[in-house]
N, CA, C and O atoms as a GROMACS GRO file, in nm:
protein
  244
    1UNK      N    1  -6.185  -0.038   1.947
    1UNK     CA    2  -6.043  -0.060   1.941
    1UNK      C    3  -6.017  -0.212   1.940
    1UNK      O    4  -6.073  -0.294   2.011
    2UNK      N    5  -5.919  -0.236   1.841
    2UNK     CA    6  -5.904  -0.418   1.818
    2UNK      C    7  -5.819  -0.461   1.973
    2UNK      O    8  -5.791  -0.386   2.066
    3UNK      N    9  -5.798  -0.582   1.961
    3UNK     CA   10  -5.772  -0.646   2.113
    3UNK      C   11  -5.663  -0.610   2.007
    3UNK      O   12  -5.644  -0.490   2.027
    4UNK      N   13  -5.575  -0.653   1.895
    4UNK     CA   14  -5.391  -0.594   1.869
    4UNK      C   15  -5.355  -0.457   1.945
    4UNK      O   16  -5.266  -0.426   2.025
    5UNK      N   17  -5.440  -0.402   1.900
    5UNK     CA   18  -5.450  -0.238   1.914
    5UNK      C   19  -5.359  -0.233   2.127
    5UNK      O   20  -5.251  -0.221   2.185
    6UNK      N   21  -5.562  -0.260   2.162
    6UNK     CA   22  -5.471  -0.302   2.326
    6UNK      C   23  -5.382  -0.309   2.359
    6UNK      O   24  -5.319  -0.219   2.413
    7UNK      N   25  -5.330  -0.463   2.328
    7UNK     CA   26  -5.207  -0.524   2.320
    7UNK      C   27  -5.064  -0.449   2.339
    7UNK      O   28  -4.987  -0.423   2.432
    8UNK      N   29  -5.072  -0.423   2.165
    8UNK     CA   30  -5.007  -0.323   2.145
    8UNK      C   31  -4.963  -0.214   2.195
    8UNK      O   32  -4.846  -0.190   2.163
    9UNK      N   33  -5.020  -0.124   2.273
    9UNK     CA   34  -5.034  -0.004   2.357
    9UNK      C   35  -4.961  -0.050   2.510
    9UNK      O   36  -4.874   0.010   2.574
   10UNK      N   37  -5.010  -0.139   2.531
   10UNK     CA   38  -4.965  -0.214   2.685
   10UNK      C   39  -4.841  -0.290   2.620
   10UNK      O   40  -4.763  -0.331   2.706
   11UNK      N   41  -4.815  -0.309   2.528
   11UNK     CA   42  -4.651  -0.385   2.511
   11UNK      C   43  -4.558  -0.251   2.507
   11UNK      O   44  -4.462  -0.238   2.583
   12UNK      N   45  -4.599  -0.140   2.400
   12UNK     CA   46  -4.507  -0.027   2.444
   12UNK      C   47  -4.474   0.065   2.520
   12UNK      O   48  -4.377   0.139   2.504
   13UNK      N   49  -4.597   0.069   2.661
   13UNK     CA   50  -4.584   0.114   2.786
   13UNK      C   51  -4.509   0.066   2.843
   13UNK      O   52  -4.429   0.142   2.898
   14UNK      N   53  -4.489  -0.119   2.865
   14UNK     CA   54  -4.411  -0.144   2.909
   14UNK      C   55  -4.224  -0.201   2.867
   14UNK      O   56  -4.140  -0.265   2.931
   15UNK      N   57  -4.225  -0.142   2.745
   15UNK     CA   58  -4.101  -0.184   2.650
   15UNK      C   59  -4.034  -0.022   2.713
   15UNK      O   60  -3.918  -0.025   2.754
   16UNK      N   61  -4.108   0.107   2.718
   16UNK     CA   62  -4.047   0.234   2.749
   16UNK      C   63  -4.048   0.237   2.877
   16UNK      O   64  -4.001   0.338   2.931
   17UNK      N   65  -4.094   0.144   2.949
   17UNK     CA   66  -3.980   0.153   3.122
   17UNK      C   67  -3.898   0.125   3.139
   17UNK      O   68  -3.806   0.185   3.195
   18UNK      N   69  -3.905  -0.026   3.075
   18UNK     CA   70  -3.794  -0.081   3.045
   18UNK      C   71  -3.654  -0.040   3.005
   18UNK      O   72  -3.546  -0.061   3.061
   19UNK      N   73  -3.686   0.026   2.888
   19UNK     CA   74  -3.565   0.128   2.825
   19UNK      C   75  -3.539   0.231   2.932
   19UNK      O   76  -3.424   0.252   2.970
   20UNK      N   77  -3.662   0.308   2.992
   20UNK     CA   78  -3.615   0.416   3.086
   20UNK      C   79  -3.515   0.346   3.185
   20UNK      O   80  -3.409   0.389   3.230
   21UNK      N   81  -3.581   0.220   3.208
   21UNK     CA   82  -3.481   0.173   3.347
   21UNK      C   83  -3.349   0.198   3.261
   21UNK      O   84  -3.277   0.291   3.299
   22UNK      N   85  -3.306   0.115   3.134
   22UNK     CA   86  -3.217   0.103   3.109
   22UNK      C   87  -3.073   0.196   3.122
   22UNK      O   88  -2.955   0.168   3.145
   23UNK      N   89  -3.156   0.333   3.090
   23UNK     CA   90  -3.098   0.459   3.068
   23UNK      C   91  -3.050   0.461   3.202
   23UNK      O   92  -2.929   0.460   3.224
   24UNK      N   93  -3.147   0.464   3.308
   24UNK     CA   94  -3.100   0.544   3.462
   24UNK      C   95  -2.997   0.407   3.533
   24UNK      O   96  -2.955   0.414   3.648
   25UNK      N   97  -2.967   0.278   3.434
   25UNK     CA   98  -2.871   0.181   3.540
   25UNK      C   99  -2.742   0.252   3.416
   25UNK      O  100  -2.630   0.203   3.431
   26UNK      N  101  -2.749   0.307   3.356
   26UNK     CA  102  -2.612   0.334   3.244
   26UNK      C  103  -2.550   0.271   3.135
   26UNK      O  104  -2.436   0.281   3.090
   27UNK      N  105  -2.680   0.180   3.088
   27UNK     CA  106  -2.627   0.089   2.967
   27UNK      C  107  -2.626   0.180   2.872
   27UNK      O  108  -2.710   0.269   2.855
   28UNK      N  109  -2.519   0.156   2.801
   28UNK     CA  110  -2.484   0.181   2.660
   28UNK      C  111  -2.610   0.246   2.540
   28UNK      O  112  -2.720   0.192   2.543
   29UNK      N  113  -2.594   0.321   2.475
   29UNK     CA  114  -2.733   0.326   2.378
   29UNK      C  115  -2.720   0.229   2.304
   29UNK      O  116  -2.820   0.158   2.291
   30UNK      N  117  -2.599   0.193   2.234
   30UNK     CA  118  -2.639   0.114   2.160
   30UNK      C  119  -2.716  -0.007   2.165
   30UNK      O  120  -2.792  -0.031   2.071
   31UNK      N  121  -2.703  -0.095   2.273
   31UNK     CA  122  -2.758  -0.202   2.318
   31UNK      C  123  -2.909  -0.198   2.433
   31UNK      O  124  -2.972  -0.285   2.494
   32UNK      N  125  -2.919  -0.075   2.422
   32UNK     CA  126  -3.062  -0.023   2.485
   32UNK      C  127  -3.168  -0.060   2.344
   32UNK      O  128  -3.269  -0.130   2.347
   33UNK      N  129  -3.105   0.018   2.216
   33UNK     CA  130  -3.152   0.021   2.078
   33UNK      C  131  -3.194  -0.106   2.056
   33UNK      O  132  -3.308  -0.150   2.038
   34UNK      N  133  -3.084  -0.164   2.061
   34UNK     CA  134  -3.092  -0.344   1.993
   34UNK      C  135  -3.143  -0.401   2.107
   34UNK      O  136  -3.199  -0.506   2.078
   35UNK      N  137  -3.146  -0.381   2.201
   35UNK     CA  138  -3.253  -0.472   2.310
   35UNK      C  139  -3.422  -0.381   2.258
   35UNK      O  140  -3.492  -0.454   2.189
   36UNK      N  141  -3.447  -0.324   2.269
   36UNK     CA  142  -3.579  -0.235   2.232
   36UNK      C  143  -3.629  -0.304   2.114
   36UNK      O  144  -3.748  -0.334   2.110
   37UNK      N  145  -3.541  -0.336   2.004
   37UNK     CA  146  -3.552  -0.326   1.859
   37UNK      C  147  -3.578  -0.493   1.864
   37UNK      O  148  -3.656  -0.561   1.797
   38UNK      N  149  -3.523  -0.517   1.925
   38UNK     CA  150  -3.567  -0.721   1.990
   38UNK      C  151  -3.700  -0.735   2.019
   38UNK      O  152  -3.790  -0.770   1.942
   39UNK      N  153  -3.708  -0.698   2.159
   39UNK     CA  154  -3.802  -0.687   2.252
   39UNK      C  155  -3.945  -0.599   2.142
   39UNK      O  156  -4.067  -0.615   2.147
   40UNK      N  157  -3.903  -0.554   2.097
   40UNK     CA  158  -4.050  -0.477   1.983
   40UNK      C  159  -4.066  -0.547   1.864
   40UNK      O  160  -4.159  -0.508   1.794
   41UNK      N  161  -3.990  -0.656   1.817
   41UNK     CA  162  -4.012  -0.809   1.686
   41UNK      C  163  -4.118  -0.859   1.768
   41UNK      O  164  -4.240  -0.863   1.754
   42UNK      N  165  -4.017  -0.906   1.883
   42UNK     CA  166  -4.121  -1.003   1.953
   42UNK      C  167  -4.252  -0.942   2.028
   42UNK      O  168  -4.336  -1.028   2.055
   43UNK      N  169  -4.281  -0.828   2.061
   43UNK     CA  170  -4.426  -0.805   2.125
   43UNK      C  171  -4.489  -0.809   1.996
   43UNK      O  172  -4.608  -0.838   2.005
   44UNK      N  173  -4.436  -0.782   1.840
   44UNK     CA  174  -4.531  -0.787   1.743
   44UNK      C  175  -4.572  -0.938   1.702
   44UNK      O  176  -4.689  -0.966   1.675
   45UNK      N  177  -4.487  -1.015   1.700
   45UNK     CA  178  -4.475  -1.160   1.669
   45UNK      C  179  -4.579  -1.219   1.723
   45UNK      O  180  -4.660  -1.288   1.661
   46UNK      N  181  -4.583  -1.183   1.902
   46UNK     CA  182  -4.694  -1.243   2.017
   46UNK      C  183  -4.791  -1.204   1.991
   46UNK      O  184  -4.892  -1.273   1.976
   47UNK      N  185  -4.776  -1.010   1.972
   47UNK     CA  186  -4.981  -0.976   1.972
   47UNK      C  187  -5.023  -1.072   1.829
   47UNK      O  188  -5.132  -1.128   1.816
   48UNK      N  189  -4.960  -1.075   1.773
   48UNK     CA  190  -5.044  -1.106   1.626
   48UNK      C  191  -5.111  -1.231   1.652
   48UNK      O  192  -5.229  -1.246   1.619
   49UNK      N  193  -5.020  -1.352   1.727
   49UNK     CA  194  -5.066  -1.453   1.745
   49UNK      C  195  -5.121  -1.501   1.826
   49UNK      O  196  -5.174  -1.612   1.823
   50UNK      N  197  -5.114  -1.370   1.972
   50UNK     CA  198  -5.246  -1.394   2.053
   50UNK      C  199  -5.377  -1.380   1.986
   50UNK      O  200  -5.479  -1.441   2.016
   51UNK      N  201  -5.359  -1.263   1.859
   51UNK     CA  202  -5.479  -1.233   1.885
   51UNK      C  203  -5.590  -1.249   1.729
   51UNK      O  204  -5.703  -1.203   1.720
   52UNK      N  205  -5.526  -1.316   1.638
   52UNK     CA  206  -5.507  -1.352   1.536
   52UNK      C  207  -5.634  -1.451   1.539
   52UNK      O  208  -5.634  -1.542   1.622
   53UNK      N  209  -5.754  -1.431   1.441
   53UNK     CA  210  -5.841  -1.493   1.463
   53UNK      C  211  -5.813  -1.672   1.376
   53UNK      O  212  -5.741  -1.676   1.276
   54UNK      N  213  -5.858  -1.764   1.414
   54UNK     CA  214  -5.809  -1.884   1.376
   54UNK      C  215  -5.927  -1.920   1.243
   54UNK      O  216  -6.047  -1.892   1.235
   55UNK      N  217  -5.824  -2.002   1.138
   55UNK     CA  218  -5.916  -2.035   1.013
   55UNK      C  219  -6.006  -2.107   1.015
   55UNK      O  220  -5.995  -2.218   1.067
   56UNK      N  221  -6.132  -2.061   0.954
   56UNK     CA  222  -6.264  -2.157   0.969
   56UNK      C  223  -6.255  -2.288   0.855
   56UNK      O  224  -6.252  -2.261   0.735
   57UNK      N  225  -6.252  -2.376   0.885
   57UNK     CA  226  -6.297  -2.540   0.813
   57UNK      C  227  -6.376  -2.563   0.754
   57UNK      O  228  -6.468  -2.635   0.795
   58UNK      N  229  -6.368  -2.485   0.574
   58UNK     CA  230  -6.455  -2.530   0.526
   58UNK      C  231  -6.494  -2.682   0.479
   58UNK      O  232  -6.569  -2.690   0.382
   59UNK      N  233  -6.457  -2.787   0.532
   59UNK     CA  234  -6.452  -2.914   0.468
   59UNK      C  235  -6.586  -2.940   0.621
   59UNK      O  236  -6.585  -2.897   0.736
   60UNK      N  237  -6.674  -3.019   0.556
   60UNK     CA  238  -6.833  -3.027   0.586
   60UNK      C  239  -6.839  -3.180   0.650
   60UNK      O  240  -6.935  -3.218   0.718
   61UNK      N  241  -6.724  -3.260   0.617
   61UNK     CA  242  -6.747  -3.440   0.653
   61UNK      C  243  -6.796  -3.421   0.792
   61UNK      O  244  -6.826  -3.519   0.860
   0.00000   0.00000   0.00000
């Protein structure tokens, strides 16, 4: 399993408590949606660039 993969799995465990909390304090759906729909750009944005292997240098000087 890739370290994104991981990542990934542990960002949406904790993005769906989150929302659960959301539900049981009485926010709105709509802004549960658009906070979720935020909050899930950015865990993709981060895993990629945690885990995103860096370019090798082919220049030899």
């Amino acid at each position: 399993m890739s370290t994104f993969v991981i990542y990934a799995i542990g960002y949406l465990i904790l993005l769906a408590g989150l929302i659960y909390g959301a539900v049981l304090l009485g926010i709105a759906t709509q802004w549960i949606i658009v906070g979720g729909l935020v909050m899930l750009g950015l865990g993709i944005a981060m895993g990629v660039g945690k885990t995103r292997t860096k370019d090798v240098s082919t220049d030899q000087h």
